[in-house]
C-alpha positions as CSV (number, residue, x, y, z in Angstrom):
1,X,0.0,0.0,0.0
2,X,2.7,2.4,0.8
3,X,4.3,1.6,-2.1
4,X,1.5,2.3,-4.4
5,X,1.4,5.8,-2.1
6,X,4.5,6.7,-3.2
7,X,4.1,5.8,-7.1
8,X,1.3,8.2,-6.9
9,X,3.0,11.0,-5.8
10,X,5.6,10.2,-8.1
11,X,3.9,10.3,-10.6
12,X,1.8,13.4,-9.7
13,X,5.2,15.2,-9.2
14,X,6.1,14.5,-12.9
15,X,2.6,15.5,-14.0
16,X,2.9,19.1,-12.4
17,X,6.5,19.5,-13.6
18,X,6.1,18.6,-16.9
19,X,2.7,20.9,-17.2
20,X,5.2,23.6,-15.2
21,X,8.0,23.1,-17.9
22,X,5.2,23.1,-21.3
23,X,3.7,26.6,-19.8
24,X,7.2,28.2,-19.3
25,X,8.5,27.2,-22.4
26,X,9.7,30.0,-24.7
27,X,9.1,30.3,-28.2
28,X,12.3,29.8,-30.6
29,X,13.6,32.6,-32.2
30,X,14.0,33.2,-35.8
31,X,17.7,33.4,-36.9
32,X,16.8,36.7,-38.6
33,X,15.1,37.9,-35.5
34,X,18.1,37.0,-33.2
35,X,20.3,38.9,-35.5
36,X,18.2,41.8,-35.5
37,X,17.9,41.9,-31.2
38,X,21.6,41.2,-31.0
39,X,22.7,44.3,-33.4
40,X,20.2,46.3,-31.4
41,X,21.6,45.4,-28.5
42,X,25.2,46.0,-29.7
43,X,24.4,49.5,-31.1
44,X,22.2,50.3,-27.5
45,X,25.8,49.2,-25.3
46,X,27.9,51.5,-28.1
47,X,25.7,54.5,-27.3
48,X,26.0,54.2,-23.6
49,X,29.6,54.3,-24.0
């Protein structure tokens, strides 16, 4: 019984992290749009200097 307790909870555990890690998951970035936040961030740190 205490076994079957535990695979419960086990298994509830994975349940919430997996629904944790598919609702913080980030969209992946265009190549083009990387290159465009990375020079706007360059030319932003050039300024400030």
């Amino acid at each position: 019984m205490v076994t079957y307790g535990c695979l419960i909870l086990l298994f509830l555990f994975v349940i919430i992290k997996s629904i944790i890690y598919y609702s913080r998951r980030k969209q992946i970035i265009p190549p083009t749009d990387l290159d465009k936040k990375l020079l706007k961030l360059i030319n932003h740190e050039e300024r400030v200097l």
